[in-house]
N, C-alpha and C positions, 0 to 999 in steps of 0.2 A: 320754358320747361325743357328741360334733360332727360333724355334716354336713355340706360345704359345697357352695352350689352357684355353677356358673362365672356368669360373664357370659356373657349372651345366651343360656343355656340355653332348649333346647326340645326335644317330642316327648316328654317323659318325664310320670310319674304317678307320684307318692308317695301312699302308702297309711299312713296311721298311725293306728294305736290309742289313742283318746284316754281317760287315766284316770277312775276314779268321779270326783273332783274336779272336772275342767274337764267332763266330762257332764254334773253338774248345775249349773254355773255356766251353761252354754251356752244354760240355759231362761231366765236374767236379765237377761244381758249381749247385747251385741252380736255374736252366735257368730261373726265373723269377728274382729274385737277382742282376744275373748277366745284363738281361736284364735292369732292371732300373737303375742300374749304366752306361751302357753303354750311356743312353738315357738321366743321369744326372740329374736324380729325386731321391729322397728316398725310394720310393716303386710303386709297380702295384699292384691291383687285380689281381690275378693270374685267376679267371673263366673267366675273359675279355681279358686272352692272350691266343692266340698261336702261339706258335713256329711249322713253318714247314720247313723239307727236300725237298726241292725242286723237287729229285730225285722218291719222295712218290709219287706225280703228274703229273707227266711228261708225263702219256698217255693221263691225263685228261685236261690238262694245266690247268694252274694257273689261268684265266679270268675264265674258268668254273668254278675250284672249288670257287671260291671268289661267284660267281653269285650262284651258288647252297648250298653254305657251308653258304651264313652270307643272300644272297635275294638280294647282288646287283645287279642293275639293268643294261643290256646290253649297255643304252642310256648312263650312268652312268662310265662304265666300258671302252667302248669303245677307248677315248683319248687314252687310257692308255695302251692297248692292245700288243703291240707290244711290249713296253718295261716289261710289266712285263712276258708275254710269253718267253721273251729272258735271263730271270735275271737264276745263279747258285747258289749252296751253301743252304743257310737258308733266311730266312725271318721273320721277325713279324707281325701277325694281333693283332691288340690292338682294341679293340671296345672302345667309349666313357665309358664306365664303368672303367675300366682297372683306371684311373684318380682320383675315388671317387668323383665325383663332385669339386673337385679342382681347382683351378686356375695356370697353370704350366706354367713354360717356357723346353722345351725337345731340347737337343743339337741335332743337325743335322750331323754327322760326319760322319767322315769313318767307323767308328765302326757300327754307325746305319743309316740310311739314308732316308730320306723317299721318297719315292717309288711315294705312290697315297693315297690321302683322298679320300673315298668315301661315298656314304650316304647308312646307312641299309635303309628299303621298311619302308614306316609311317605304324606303325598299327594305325588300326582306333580305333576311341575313341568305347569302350564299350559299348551296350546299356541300358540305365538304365533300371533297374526293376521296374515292374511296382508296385501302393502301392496301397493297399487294405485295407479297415479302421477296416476290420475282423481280417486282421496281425496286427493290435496294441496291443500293451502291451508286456507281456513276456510270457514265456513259462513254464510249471510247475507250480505249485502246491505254492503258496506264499502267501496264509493264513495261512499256518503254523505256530503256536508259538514255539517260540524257548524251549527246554527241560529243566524244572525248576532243579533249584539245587537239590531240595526233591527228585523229580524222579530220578534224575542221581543216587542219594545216595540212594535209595530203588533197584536200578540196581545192583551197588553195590555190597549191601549187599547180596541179591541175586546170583553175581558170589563169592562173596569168602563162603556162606554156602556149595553150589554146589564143591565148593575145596576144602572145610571143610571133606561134606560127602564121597568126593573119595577118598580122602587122608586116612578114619577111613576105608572107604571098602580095602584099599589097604595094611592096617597094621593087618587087622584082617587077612584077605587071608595070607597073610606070614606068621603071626603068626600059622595059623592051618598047 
């Protein structure tokens, strides 16, 4: 069975059970590598994955950390609870980033499995700032005129005399 996910997907968290096989591959290879072969894509995001040891969590169970680790939510989490309390080995969490905004199909197998979609917490839209017609424009100093060639070349002149004269104080000093 094939998954697919939309373009532009986000807010969501896949959860899948990854078999003995790519478990112990996972300790050789590049665990994100190996992870999207297993799952039958060309690549993931690696900030949008983790791989965890099941054994890591096991005081905390796996429904906590998922609700504490990513914000899902209990209502959310729930269905799901007993099977993923009950799972061994590794696992994958993939956030909607993990994807790039792509549009995939991810193989379902024994290799990788999926477990539980679930929804990250909405963040709320930002609220705008407010606009004040005293913050218009820019900032700094932009009647400047740019520095004429003459001037540049009167600078110039001015560092290589200054080279000039330390270079004569520096050959006379030796010299005495």
């Amino acid at each position: 069975m094939n998954l697919d996910v939309s373009p532009g997907e986000h807010g969501l968290v896949r959860i899948f059970h990854l078999g003995y096989r790519v478990s112990m591959e996972l300790q050789h290879f590049e665990a994100v590598d190996r992870l999207a072969a297993a799952l039958g894509v060309e690549s993931l995001q690696a900030e949008d994955v983790q791989i965890v040891d099941l054994s890591a969590v096991r005081e905390m169970g796996l429904t906590t950390f998922l609700m504490e680790g990513y914000g899902v939510s209990e209502d959310d989490i729930t269905p799901h609870t007993d099977t993923l309390n009950s799972l061994k080995g590794h696992i994958a969490v993939l956030r909607s980033g993990a994807f790039n905004g792509a549009p995939l199909t991810l193989s379902n197998t024994d290799d990788a499995r999926l477990i539980a979609t679930l929804r990250e917490p909405r963040m709320s839209a930002p609220t705008p700032m407010p606009s004040y017609d005293s913050a218009s424009g820019s900032s700094g100093d932009t009647d400047r005129k740019p520095v004429s060639d003459k001037a540049m070349s009167g600078r110039i002149a001015m560092y290589a005399l200054l080279a000039i004269f330390a270079f004569t104080g520096l050959i006379i000093w030796l010299a005495s």
